[in-house]
C-alpha positions, 0 to 999 in steps of 0.5 A: 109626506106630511103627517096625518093629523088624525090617526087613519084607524082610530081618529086620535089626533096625533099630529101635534105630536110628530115634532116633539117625537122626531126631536127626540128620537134625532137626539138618541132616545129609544123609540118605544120610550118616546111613544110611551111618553107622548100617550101613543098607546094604540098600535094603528098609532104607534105605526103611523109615527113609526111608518111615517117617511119626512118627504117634504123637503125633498119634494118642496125642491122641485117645482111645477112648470 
C-alpha cells in the first residue's frame, strides 16, 4: 500500500524517493531514465519502485465498522 521506506533486500532508503519517481513517470518519462537519475542502481531497488502497486486511495475509501 504505502511504499517501504527502506529497501527490503539491501536496507537503502528509498522512500523519500517514490513521489518524485512517480511525478515523473505520470509526466512521460522512460522509466529506466528516472531510476538511473534518482541513484536506484540495485536491481532488489529497482523492483521495489517497479513493483510497487499505489493502493492507498483506494483503500482509505473504505471504513471499519
Amino acid at each position: 500500500m504505502i511504499i517501504p521506506i527502506r529497501c527490503f533486500s539491501c536496507g537503502k532508503p528509498v522512500a523519500h524517493l517514490w513521489e518524485e519517481y512517480k511525478d515523473r513517470v505520470s509526466k512521460g518519462e522512460d522509466r529506466k531514465k528516472v531510476l538511473d537519475e534518482l541513484g536506484l542502481d540495485r536491481y532488489c531497488c529497482r523492483s521495489l519502485f517497479l513493483g510497487h502497486v499505489d493502493l492507498i486511495d483506494i483503500t482509505a475509501q473504505f471504513k471499519k465498522y
